[in-house]
Residue frames relative to the residue before (quaternion, step in Angstrom):
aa qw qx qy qz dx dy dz
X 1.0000 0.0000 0.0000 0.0000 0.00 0.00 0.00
X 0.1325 -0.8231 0.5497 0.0537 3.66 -0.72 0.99
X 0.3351 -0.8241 0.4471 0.0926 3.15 -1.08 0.28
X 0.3545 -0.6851 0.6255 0.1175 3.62 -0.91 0.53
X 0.7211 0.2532 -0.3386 0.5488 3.85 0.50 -0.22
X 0.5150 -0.6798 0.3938 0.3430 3.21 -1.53 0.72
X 0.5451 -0.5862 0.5676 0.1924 3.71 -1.71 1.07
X 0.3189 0.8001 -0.5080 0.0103 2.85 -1.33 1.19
X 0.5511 -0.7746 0.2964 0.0913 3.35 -0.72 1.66
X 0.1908 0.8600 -0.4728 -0.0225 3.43 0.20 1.05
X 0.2867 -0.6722 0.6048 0.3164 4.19 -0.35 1.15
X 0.9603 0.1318 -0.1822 0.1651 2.40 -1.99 0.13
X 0.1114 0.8796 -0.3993 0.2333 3.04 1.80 1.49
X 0.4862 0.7103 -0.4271 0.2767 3.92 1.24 0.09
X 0.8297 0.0432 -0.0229 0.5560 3.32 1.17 -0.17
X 0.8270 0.4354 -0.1252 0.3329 3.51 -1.50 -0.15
X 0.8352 -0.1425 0.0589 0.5280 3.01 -0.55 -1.56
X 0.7320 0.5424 -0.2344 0.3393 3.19 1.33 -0.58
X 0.5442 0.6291 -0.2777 0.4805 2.96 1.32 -0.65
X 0.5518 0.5408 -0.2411 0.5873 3.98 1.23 -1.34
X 0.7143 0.2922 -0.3714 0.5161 4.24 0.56 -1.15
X 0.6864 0.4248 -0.5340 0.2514 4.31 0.15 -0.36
X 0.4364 0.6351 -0.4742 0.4258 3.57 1.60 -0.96
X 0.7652 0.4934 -0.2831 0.3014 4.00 0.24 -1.76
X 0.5754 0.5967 -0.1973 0.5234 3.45 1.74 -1.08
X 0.6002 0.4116 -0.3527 0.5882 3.71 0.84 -0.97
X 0.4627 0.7336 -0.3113 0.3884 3.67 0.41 -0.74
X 0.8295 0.2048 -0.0533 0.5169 3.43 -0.19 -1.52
X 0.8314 -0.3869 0.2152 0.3358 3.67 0.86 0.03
X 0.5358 0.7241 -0.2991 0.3149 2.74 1.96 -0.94
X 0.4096 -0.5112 0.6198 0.4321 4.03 -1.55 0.20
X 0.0450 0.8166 -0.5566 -0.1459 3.73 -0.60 0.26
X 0.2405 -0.6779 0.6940 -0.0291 3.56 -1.61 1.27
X 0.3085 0.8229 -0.4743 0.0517 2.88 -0.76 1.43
X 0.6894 -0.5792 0.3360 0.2763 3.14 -1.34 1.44
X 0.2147 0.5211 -0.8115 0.1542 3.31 -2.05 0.53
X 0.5061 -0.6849 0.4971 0.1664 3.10 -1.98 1.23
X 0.6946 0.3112 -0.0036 0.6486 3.31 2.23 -0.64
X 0.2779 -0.8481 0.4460 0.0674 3.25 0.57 1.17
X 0.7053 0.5947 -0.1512 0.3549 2.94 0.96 -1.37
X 0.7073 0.3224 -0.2974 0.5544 3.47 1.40 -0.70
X 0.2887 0.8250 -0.3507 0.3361 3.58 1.05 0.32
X 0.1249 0.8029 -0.5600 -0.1615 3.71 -0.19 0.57
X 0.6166 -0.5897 0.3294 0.4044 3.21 -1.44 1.12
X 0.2410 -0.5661 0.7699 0.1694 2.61 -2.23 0.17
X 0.4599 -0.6779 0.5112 0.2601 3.65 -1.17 1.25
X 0.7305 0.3900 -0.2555 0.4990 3.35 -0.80 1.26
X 0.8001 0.3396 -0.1259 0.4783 3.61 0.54 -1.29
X 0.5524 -0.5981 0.5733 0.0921 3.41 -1.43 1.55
X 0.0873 0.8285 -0.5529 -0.0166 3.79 -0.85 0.75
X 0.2046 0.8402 -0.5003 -0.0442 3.30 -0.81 0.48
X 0.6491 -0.6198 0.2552 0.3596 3.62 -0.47 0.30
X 0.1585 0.8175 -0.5518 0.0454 3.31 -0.68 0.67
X 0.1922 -0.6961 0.6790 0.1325 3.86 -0.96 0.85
X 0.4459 -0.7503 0.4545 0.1778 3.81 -0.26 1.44
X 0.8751 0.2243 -0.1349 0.4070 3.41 0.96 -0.91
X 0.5727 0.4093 -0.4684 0.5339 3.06 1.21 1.65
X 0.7631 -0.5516 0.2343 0.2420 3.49 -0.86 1.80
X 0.8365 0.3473 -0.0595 0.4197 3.06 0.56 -1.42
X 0.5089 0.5777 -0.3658 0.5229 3.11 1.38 -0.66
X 0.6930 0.3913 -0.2553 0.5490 3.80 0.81 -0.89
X 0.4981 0.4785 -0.3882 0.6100 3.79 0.74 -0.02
X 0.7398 0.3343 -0.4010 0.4245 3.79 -0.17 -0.73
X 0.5185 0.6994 -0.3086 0.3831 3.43 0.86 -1.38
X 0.9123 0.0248 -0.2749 0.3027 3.20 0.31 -1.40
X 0.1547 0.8027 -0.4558 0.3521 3.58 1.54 0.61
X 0.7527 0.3355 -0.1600 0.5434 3.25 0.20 -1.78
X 0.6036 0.4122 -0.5636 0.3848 3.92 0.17 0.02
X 0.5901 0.5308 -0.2576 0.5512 3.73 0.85 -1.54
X 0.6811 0.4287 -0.3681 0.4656 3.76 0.22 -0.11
X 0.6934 0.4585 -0.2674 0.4872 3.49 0.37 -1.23
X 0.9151 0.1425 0.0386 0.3753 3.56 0.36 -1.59
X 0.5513 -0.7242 0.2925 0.2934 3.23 1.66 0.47
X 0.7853 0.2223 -0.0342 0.5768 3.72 1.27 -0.38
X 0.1428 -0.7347 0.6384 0.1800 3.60 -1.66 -0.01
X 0.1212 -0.9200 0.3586 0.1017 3.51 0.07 0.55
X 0.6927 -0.4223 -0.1084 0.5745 3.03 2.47 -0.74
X 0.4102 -0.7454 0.4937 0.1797 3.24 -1.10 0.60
X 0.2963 -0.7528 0.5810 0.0891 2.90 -1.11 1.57
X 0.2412 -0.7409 0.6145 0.1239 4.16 -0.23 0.58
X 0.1260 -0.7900 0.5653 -0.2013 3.77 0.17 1.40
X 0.7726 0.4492 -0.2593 0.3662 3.47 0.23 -1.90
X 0.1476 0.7913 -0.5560 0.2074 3.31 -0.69 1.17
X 0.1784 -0.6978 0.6852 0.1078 4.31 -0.69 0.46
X 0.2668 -0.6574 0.6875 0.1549 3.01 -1.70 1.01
X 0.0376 -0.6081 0.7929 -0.0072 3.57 -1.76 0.38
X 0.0539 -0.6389 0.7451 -0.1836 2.91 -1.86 1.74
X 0.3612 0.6639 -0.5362 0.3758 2.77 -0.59 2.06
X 0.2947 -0.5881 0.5375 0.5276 3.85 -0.91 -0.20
X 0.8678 -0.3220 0.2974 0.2341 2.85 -2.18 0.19
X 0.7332 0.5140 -0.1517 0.4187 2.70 1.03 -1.16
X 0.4947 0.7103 -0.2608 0.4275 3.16 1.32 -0.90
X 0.7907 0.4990 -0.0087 0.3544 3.41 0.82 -1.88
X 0.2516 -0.8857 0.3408 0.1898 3.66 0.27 1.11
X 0.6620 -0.4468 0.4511 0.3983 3.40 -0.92 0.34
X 0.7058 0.4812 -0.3584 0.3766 3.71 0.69 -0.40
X 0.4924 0.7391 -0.1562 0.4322 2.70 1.74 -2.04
X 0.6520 0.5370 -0.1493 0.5141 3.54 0.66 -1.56
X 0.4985 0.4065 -0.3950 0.6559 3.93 0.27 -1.10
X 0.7536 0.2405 -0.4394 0.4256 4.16 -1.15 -1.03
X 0.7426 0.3144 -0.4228 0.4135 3.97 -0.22 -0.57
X 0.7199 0.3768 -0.4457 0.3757 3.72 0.20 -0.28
X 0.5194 0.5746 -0.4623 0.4316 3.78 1.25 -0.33
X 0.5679 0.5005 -0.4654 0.4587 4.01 0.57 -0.60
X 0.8042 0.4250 -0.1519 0.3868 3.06 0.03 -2.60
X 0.8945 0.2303 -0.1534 0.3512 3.12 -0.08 -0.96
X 0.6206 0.5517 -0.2842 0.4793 3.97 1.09 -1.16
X 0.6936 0.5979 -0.2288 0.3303 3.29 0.92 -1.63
X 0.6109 0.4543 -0.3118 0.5685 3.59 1.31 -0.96
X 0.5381 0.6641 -0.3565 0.3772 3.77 0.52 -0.45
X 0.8451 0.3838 -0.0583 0.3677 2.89 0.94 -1.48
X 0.4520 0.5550 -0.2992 0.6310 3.10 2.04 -0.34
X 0.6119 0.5558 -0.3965 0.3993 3.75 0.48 -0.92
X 0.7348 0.4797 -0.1686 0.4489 3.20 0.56 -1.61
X 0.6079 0.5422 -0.4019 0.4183 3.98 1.36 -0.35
X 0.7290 0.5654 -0.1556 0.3530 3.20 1.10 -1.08
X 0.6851 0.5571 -0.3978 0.2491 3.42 1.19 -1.80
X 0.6445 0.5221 -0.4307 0.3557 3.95 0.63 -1.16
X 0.6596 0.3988 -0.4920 0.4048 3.98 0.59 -0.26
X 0.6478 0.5768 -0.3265 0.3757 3.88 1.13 -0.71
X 0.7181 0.5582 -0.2199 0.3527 3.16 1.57 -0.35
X 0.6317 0.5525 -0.2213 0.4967 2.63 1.85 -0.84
X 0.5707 0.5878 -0.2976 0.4901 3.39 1.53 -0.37
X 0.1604 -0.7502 0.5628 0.3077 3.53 1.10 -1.09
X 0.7749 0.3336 -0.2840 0.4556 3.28 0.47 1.59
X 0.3297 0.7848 -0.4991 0.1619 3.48 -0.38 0.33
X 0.2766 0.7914 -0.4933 -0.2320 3.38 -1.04 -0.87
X 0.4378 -0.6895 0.5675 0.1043 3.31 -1.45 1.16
X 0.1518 -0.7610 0.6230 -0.0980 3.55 -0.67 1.69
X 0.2112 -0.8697 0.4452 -0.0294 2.99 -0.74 1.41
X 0.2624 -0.7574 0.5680 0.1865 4.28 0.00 0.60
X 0.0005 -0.8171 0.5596 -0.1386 3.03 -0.05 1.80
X 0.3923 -0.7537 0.4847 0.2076 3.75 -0.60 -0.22
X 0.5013 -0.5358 0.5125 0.4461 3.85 -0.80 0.34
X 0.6330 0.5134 -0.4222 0.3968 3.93 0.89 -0.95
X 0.6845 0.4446 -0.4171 0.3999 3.46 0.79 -0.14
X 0.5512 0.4357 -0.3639 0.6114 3.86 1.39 0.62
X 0.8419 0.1929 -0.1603 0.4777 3.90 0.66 -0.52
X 0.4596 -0.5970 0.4576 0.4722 3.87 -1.00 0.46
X 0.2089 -0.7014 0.6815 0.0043 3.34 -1.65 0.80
X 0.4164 -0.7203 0.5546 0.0145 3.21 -0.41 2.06
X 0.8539 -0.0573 0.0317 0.5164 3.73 -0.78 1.08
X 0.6862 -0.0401 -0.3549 0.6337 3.35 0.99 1.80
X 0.1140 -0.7077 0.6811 -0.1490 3.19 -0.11 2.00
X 0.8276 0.2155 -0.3640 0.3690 3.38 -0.25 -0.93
X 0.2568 0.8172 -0.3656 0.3640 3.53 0.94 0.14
X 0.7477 0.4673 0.1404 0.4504 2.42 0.53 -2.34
X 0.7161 0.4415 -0.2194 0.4941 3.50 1.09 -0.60
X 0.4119 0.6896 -0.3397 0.4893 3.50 1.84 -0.61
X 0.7901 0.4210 -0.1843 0.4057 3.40 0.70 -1.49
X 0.4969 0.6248 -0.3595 0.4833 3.47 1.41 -1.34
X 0.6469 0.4114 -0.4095 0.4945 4.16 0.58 -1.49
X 0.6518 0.5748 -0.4643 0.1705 3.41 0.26 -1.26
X 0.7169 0.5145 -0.2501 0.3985 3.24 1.06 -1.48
X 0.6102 0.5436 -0.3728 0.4397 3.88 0.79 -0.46
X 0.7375 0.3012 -0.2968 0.5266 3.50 0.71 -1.07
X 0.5097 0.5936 -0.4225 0.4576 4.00 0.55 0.19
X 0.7907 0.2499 -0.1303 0.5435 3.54 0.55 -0.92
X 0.5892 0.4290 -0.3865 0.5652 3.61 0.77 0.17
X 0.6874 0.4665 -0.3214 0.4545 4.11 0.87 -0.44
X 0.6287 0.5901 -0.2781 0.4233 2.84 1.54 -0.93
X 0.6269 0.4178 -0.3764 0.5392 3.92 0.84 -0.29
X 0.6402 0.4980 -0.4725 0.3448 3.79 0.92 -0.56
X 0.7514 0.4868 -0.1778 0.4084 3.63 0.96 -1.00
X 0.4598 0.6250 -0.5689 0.2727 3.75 1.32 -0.25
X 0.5160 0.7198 -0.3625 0.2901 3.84 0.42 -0.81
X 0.6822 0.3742 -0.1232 0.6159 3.14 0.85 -1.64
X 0.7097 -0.4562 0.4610 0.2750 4.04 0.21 0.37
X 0.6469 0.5097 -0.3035 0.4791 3.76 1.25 -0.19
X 0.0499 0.7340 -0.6751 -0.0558 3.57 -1.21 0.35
X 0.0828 -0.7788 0.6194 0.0548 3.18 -1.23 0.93
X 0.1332 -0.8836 0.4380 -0.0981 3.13 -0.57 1.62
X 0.3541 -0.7426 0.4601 0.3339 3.81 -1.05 0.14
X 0.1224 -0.6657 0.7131 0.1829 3.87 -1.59 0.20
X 0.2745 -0.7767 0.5636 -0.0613 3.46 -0.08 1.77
X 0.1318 0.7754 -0.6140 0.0671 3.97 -0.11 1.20
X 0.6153 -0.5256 0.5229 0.2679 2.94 -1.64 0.69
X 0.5966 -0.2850 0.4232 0.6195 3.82 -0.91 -0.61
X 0.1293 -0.7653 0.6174 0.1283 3.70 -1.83 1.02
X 0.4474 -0.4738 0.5663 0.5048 3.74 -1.07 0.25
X 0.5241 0.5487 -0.6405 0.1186 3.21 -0.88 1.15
X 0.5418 -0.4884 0.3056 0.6120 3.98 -0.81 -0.40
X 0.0082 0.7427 -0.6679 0.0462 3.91 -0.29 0.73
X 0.8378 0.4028 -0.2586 0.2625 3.29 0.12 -1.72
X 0.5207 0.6178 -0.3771 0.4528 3.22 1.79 -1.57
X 0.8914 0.2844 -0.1653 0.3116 3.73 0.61 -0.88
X 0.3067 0.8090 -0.3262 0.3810 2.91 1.44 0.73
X 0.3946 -0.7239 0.4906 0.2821 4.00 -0.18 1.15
X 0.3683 -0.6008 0.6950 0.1424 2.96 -1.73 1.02
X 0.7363 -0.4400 0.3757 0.3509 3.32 -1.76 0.45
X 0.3571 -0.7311 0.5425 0.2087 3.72 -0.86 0.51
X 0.6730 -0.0099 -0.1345 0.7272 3.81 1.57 -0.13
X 0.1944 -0.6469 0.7374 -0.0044 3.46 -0.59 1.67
X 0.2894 -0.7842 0.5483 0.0263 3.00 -1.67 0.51
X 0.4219 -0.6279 0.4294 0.4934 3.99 0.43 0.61
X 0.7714 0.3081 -0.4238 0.3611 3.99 0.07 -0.61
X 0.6328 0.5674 -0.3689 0.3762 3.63 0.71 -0.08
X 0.6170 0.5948 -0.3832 0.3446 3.61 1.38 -0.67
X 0.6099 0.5140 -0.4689 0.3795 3.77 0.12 -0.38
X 0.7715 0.3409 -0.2637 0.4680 3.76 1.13 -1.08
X 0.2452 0.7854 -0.3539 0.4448 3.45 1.83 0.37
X 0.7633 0.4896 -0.1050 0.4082 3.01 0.38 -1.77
X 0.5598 0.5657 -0.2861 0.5336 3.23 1.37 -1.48
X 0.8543 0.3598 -0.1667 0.3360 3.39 -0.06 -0.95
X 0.5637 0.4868 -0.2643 0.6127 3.16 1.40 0.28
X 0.6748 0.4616 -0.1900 0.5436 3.34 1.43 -0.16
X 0.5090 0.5208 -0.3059 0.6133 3.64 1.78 -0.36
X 0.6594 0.6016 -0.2517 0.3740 3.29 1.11 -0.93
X 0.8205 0.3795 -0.1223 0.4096 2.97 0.80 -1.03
X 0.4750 0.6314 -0.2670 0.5518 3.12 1.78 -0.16
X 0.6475 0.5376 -0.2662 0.4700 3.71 1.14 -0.96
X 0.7069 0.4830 -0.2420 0.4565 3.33 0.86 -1.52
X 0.6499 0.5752 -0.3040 0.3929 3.92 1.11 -0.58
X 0.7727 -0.0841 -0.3149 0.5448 3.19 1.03 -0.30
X 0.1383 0.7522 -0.6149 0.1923 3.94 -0.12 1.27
X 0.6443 -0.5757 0.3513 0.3605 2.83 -1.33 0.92
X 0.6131 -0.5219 0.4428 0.3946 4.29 -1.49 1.00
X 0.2551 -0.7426 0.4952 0.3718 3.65 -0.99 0.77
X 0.4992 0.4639 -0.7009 0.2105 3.45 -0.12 1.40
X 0.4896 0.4795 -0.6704 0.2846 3.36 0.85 0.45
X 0.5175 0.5637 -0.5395 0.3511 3.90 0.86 -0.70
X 0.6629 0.4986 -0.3879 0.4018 3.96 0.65 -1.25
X 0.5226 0.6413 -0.4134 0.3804 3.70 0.61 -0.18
X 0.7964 0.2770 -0.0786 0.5319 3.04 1.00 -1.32
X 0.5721 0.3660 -0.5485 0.4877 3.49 0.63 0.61
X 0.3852 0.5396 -0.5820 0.4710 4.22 1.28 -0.46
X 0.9359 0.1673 -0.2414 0.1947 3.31 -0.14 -0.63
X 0.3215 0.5790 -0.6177 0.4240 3.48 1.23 0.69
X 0.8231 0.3978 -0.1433 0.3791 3.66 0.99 -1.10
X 0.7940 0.3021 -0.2304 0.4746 2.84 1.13 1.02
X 0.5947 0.4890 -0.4909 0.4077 3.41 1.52 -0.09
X 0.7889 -0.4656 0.3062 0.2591 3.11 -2.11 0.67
X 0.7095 -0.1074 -0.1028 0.6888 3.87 1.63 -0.61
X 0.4344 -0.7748 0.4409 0.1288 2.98 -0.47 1.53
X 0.4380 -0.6497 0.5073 0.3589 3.54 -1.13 0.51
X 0.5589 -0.4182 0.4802 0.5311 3.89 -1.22 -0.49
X 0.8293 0.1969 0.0913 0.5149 3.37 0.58 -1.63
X 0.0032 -0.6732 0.7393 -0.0160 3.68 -0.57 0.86
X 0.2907 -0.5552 0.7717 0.1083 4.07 -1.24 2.00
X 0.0823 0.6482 -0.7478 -0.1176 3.22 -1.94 0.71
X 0.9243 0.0078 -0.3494 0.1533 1.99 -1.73 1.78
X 0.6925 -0.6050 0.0316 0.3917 3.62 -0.49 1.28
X 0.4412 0.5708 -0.5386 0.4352 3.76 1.49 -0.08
X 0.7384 0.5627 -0.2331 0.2895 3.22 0.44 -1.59
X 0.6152 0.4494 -0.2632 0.5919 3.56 1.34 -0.93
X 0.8917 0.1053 -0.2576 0.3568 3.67 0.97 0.44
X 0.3067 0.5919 -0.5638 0.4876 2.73 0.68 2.04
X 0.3395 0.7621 -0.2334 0.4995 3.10 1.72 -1.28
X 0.8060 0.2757 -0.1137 0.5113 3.58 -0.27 -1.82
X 0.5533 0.5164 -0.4050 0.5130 3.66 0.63 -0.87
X 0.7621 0.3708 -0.3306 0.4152 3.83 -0.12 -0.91
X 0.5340 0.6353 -0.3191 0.4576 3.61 1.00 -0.64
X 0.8715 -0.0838 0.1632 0.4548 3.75 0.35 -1.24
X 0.4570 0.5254 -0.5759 0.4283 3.45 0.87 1.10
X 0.6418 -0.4867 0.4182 0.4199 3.04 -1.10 0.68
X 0.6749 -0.4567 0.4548 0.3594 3.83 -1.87 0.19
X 0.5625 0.6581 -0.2792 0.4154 3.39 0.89 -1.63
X 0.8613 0.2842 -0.1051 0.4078 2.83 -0.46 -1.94
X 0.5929 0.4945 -0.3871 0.5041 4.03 0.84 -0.55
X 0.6825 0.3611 -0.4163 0.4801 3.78 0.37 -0.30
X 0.5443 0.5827 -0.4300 0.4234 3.95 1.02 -0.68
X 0.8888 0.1530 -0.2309 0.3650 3.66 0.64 -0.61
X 0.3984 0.5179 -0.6118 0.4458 3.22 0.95 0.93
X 0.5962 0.5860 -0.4008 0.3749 3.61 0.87 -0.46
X 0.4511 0.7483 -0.2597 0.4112 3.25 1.76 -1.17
X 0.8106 0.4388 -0.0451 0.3853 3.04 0.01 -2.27
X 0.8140 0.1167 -0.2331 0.5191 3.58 0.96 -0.70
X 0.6888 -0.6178 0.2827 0.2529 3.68 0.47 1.60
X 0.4591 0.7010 -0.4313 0.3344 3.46 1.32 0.50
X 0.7626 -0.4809 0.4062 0.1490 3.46 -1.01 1.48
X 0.7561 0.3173 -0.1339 0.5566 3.82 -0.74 0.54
């Protein structure tokens, strides 16, 4: 079965943010394919195509995008959604532990990118939308490697993104703030806690959960990835929603001093 409207792949489309960006994508016209590692526990959406996919295995991302290019003949864009939280200190957070969160957040988009670009090229057109995070612009006390997931995300986005403009492709970021979704509940604990880290643990797992309760609904984030994927000249970065568009400015032109005083502030850390 081929298509005439444009195709677009959104992971981790079972909830939250993703689930809010295939509804916004089905919306505007779009064919929409969306991702889950467990189809099966998936409830439907009217309209949207599912099929299973585990980002941070090869083939799984090889079949994935086969069976879209088969079914519908095209890829028009890919939203990169699938993503795992982890609340913890560095130290806390093993070197293995680490390897499994960068293979989603960070490998997993790689590997989707790299499934997709030869059909976007051959089309002369595409574009690959990425679910970045303000943490990947500011330091994040008790979710470093997290925080570093996003930090990579943003370098290899904006550096791919000048290699591929030629060829009709743009790869671009949606830079939210904390969303009202189930992040924290599913967010990974340390794999070697440590007794001196747990009291500010707790804190920070409390700040967390306190943020994510009252954050902005992720369709304001889906707004702003509709329109990385869809405006006429896209931006690099598109901030959702007004927290996110200030931090953004805050990191840009507050002084070092005072910007590190209130992140210390905000997440109850001593000193």
């Amino acid at each position: 079965m081929q298509t005439t409207s444009p195709v677009a792949i959104v992971t981790g489309a079972s909830s939250g943010i993703g689930r809010a960006t295939a509804l916004a994508l089905l919306g505007a016209g779009f064919t929409v394919v969306g991702t889950s590692r467990d189809t099966t526990r998936v409830g439907q959406i009217a309209g949207v195509t599912f099929f299973d996919l585990d980002v941070a295995r090869d083939e799984s991302v090889r079949g994935l995008v086969n069976q879209v290019i088969d079914r519908f003949g095209r890829i028009d864009v890919l939203v990169n959604n699938a993503g795992v939280g982890a609340v913890g200190a560095g130290e806390e957070t093993s070197i293995e532990q680490t390897k499994t969160i960068f293979d989603v957040n960070v490998f997993g988009l790689m590997r989707m990118t790299n499934a997709v670009l030869p059909h976007m090229r051959e089309q002369g057109s595409g574009r690959v939308v990425n679910v970045a995070s303000v943490l990947g612009l500011i330091p994040a006390p008790f979710m470093a490697v997290y925080a570093a997931t996003k930090h990579a995300v943003e370098g290899y986005a904006e550096s791919v993104d000048h290699e591929l403009r030629e060829h009709g492709v743009r790869m671009l970021l949606v830079e939210p703030a904390y969303t009202n979704t189930s992040f924290e509940a599913s967010s990974l604990p340390p794999d070697s806690p440590l007794p001196v880290y747990a009291a500010q643990r707790d804190i920070a797992r409390e700040v967390l959960a306190a943020a994510v309760r009252d954050a902005d609904d992720p369709d304001v984030v889906a707004k702003a990835i509709l329109a990385a994927a869809t405006d006429a000249k896209p931006k690099l970065r598109y901030t959702a929603g007004s927290m996110a568009g200030r931090v953004s400015l805050l990191r840009r032109f507050v002084p070092s001093g005072a910007f590190d005083a209130q992140i210390r502030k905000l997440n109850r850390l001593a000193g």
